[in-house]
C-alpha positions as CSV (number, residue, x, y, z in Angstrom):
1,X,12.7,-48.1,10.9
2,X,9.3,-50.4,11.4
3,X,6.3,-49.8,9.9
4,X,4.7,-48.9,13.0
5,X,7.7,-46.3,13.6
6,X,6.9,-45.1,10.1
7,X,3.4,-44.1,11.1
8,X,4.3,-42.7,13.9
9,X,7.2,-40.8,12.7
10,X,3.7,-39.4,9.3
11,X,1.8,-38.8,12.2
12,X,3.9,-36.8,14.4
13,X,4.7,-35.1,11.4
14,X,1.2,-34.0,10.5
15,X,0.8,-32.7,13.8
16,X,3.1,-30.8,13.9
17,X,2.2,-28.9,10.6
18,X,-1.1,-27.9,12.0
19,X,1.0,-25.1,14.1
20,X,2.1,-23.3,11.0
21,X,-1.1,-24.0,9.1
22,X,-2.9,-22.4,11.3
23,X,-0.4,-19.4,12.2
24,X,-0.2,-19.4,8.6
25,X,-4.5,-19.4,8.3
26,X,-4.6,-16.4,11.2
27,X,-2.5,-13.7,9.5
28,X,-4.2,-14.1,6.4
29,X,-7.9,-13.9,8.1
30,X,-6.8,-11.0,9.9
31,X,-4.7,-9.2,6.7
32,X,-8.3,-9.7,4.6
33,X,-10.2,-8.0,7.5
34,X,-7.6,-5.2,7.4
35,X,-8.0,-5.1,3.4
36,X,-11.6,-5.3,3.8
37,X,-11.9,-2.4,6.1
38,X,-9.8,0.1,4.7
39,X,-11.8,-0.7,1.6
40,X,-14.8,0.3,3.1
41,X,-13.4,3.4,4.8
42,X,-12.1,5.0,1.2
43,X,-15.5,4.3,-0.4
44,X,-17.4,6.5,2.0
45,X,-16.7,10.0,3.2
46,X,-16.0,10.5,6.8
47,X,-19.5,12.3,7.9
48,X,-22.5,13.6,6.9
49,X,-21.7,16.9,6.6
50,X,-18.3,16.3,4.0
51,X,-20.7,14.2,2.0
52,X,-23.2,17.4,1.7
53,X,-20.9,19.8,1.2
54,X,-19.8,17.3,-2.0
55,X,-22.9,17.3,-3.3
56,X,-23.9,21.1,-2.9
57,X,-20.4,21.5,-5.3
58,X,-21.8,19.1,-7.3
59,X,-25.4,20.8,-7.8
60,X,-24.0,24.0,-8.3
61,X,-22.4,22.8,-11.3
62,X,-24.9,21.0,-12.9
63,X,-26.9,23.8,-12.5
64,X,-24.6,25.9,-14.3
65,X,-24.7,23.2,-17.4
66,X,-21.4,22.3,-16.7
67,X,-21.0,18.4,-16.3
68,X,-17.4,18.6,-16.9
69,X,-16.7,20.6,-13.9
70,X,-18.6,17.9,-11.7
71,X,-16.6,15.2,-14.1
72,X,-13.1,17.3,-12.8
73,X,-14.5,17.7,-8.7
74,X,-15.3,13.8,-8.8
75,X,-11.8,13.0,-10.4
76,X,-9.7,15.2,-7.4
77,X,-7.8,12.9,-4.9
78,X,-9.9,13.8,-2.1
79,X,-13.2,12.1,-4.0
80,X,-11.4,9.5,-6.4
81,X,-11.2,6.8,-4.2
82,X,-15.4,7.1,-3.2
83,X,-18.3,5.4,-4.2
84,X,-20.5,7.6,-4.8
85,X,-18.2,10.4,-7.0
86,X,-17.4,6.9,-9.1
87,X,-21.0,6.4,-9.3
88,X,-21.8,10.0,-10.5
89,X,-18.9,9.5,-13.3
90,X,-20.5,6.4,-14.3
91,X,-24.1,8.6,-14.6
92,X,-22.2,11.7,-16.6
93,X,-20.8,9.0,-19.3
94,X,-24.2,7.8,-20.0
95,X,-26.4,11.2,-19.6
96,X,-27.8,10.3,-23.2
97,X,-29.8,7.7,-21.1
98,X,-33.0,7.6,-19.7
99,X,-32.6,8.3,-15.3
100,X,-34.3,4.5,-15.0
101,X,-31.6,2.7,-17.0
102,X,-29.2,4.9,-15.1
103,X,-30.5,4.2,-11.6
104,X,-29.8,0.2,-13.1
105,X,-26.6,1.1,-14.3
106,X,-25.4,2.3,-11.5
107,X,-26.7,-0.4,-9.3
108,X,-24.4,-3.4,-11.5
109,X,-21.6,-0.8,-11.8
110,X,-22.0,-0.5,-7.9
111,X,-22.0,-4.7,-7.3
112,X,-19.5,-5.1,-10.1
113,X,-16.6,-2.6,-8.8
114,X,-17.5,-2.7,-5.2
115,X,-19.5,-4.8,-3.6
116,X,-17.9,-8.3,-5.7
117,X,-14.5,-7.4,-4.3
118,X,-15.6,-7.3,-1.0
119,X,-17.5,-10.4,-0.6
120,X,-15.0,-12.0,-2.3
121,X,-12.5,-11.2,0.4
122,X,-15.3,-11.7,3.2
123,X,-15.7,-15.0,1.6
124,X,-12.2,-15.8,2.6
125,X,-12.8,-14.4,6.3
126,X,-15.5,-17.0,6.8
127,X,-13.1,-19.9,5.1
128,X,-10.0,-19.0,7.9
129,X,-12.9,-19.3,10.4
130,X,-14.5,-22.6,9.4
131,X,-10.9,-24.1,8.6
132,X,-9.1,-23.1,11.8
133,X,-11.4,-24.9,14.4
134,X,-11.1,-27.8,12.0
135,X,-7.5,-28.0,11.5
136,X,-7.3,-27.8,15.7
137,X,-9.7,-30.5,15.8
138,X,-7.4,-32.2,13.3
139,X,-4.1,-31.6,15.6
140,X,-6.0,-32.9,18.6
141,X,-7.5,-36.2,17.2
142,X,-3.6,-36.6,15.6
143,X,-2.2,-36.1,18.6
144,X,-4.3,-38.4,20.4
145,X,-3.0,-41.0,18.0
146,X,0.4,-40.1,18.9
147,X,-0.2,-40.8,22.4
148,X,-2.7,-43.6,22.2
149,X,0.6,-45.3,20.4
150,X,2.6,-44.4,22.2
151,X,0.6,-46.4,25.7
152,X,0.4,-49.3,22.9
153,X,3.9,-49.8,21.7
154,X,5.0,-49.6,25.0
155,X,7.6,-51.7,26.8
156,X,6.7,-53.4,30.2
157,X,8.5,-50.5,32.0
158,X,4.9,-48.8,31.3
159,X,4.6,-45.4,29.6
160,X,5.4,-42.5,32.3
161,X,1.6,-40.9,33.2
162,X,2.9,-37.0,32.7
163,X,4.1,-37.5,29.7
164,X,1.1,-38.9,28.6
165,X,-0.9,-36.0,30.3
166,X,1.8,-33.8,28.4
167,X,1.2,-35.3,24.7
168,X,-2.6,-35.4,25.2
169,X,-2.5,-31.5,26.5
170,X,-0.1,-30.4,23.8
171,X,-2.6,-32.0,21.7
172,X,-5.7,-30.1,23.2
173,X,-3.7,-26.8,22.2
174,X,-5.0,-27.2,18.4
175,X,-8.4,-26.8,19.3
176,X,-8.1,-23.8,21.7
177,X,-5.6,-21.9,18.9
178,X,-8.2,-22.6,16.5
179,X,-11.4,-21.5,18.5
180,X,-8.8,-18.6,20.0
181,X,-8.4,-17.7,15.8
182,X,-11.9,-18.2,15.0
183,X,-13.5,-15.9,17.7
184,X,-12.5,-12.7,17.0
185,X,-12.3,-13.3,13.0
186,X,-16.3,-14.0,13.9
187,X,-16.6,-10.9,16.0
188,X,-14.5,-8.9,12.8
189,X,-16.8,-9.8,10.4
190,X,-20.3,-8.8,12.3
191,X,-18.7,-5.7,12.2
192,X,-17.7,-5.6,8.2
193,X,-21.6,-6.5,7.5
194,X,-22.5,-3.6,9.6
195,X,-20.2,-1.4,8.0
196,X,-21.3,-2.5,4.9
197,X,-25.0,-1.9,5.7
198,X,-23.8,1.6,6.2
199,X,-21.9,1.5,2.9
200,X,-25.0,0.5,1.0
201,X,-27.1,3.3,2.8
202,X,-24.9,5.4,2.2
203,X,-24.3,4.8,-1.6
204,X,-28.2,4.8,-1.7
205,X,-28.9,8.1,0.1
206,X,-26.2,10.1,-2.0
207,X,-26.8,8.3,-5.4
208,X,-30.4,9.4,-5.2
209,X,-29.7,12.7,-4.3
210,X,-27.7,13.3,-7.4
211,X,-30.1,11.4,-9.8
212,X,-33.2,13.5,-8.6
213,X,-30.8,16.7,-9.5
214,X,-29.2,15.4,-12.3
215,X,-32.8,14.7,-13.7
216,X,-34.1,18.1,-12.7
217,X,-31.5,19.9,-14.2
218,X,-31.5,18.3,-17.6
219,X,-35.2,17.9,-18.2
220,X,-35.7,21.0,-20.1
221,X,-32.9,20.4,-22.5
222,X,-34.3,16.5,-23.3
223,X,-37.5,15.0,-25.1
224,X,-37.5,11.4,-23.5
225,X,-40.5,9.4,-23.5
């Protein structure tokens, strides 16, 4: 084998591997966007009205003076998994606090257990979609090579036009996987940051709700300046 042969032999190699580099790049873009969004369906509560009925349990307790029992509601399998009942465990292990450093508390527990994990799995959603129109661009301009060597080591018999046209379109294919990948991975992930909107909302509207009970109900019993 020549050195030209050589190259040619890397180069049809490494064009070849874009195929299962990007197969490989797709199913782990689309298992992160499954990850991500059964994440954010277990950290809210399906509607309004189940997330209400939570905290109406919840109020009725702390009206009694009985943290514990919200403590036990929060820690049942149907809440476990949810922001918010996290949130309000976080609050009832640091009642001897005043609501303000609470309301903080709860917003670094909140970026710290919930929101870090998911944009660190979002940030791997937008590297599969930067990487796999690049690594199709890749294949084509490889591919290119191929052929484009191919027409220049040839013999004086000529190189035979379709399979040129056949190389050169194999090589195309790259870019349209990669752009066919990249699409609906972009199309996913508009729809993670609005469901995360709602998650933050969400989190927001509940958390508040508590802390302006919680507050209420354990003023009388607490001198804090």
């Amino acid at each position: 084998m020549d050195l030209q042969q050589g190259i040619q032999y890397l180069i049809d190699f490494a064009n070849n591997s874009v195929y299962p580099a990007q197969g490989f790049l797709a199913l782990y873009g689309v298992y992160q966007v499954i990850l991500v969004l059964r994440r954010l369906k277990s950290k809210m509560f399906k509607t309004g009205k189940s997330a209400d009925e939570f905290l109406e349990q919840v109020h009725q307790e702390l009206r009694r003076g009985n943290p514990d029992g919200v403590a036990a509601l929060c820690d049942t399998p149907a809440y476990w998994s949810k922001a918010v009942p996290q949130l309000i465990m976080v609050a009832l292990g640091n009642q001897d606090r005043d609501i303000g450093s609470i309301r903080r508390l709860l917003t670094e527990s909140f970026d710290r257990e919930v929101l870090s994990d998911l944009q660190y799995r979002i940030s791997w959603i937008n590297t599969v979609i930067k990487s796999e129109p690049m690594l199709g661009l890749l294949g084509t301009v490889l591919g290119m090579i191929a052929a484009f060597g191919k027409i220049a080591s040839a013999t004086q018999t000529g190189v035979d036009p379709k399979q040129l046209a056949d190389d050169i379109s194999f090589a195309l294919v790259t870019t349209a996987v990669g752009l066919l990948v990249s699409i609906p991975l972009i199309l996913a992930l508009s729809f993670i940051q609005v469901r995360m909107g709602r998650l933050l909302d969400h989190v927001q509207q509940y958390t508040g709700v508590f802390l302006e009970e919680f507050e209420s109900t354990r003023q009388p019993t607490e001198g804090r300046g």
